[in-house]
N, C-alpha and C positions, 0 to 999 in steps of 0.2 A: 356350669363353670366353663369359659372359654378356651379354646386349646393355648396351650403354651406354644407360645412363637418363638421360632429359631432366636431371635435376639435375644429371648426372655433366656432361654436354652443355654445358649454361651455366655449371656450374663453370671448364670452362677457355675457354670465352668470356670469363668475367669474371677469370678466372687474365690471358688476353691482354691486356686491357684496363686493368686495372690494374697489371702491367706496365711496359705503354706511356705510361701515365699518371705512374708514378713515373719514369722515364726522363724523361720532358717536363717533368716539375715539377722536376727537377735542372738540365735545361738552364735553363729560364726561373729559377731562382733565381741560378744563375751569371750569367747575363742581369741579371739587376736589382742582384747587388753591383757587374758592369759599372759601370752605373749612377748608382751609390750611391746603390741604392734599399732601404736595409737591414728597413726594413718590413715591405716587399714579399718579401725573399729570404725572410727570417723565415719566411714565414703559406707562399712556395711551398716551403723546408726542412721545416714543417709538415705539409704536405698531403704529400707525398713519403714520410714517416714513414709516414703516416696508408696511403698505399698500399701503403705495403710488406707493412705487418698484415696486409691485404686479401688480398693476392696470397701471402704464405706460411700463409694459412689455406687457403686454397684449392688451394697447391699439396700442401699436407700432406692435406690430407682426402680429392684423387685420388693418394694414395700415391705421389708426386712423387717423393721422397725415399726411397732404398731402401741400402743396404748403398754402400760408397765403390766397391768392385770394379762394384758393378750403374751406378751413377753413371756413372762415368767409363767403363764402355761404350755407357750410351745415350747422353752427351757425344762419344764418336768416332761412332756412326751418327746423331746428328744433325747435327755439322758433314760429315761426309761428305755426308749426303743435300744441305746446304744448297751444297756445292761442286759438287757433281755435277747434281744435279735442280735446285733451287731458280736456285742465280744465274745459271747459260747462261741459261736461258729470260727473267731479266732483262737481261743484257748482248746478246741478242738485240732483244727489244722497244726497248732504248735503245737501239742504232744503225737499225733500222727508223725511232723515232722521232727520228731525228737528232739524239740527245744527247748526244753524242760524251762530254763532261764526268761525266754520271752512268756512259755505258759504260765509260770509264776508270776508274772508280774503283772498282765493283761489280766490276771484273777483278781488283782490289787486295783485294779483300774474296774474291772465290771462293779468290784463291792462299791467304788469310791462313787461311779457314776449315780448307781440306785443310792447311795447318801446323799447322794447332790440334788436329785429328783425331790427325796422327803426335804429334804431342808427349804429346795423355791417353794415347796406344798404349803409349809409353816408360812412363811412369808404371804404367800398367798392366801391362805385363808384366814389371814387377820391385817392383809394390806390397809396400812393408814395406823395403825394402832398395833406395829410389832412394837417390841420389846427393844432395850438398846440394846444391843451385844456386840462381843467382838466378836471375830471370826481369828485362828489361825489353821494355818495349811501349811501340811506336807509339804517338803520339797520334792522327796520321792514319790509320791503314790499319790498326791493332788486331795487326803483328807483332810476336811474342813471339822475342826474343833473349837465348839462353841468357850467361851468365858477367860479359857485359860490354857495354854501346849502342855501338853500331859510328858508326863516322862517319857514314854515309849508311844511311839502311834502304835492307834488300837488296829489298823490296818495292814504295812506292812514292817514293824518290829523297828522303824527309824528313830533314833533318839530327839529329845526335845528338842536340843540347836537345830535341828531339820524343819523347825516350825517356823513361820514367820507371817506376823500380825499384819492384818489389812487393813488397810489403811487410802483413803480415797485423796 
């Protein structure tokens, strides 16, 4: 394999950051119709756009994007890695740093990730010939519930209005 070149390097530094940018420009425009600061939601709806361009040029030109079967296996070893590796070592640091609040929830998010892992698994080992289903998800804690929002998520205790159906 070739070494990664500085371009390659900053491309997904700025892949990350733009990103995290358009993520943060959807909360704060949601934040400003709170508000009714229509404006302002406007120009951060704008920039949000504007980030997206950014981040899927970027994801496209390190070959981000590969075949659906390639997808949806680097989608189950990256939410595994982030269940396994990534969030102990954050729900560690939160109860060291007595955050009892963040350690709860980042528990809610490790269960939700290794859900997400088995669920692209299903997909994937009967790609072409899945099943139709619905999917709804949490608001809070991002679990995906096959057919139908249950009363209570089975994850972090959020009522069914907390679910909402996907829809393409």
């Amino acid at each position: 394999m070739a070494e990664e070149t500085k371009t390659e390097r900053n491309m997904k530094f700025a892949l990350a950051g733009e990103s995290q940018a358009r993520r943060k420009y959807k909360a704060f425009k949601e934040k400003a119709q709170e508000e009714g600061l229509e404006q302002a939601a406007k120009m951060f709806k704008a920039a949000e756009m504007g980030e997206t361009a950014h981040s899927g040029y970027f994801l496209n030109k390190l070959n981000g994007v590969k075949s659906t079967s390639e997808n949806l296996q680097g989608a189950i070893e990256g939410e595994k890695y982030e269940a396994e590796q990534v969030y102990p070592a954050v729900i560690d640091d939160a109860d060291e740093d007595g955050q009892a609040d963040v350690k709860k929830y980042v528990g809610y998010v490790k269960t939700v990730e290794g859900e997400h892992a088995e669920l692209f698994k299903g997909i994937l080992d009967n790609l072409g010939d899945n099943e139709e289903a619905e999917y709804y998800v949490c608001g809070n804690c991002g679990h995906v519930h096959l057919s139908e929002a249950p009363e209570v998520c089975p994850v972090c205790g959020a009522l069914k209005k907390s679910f909402k159906l996907v829809s393409l």
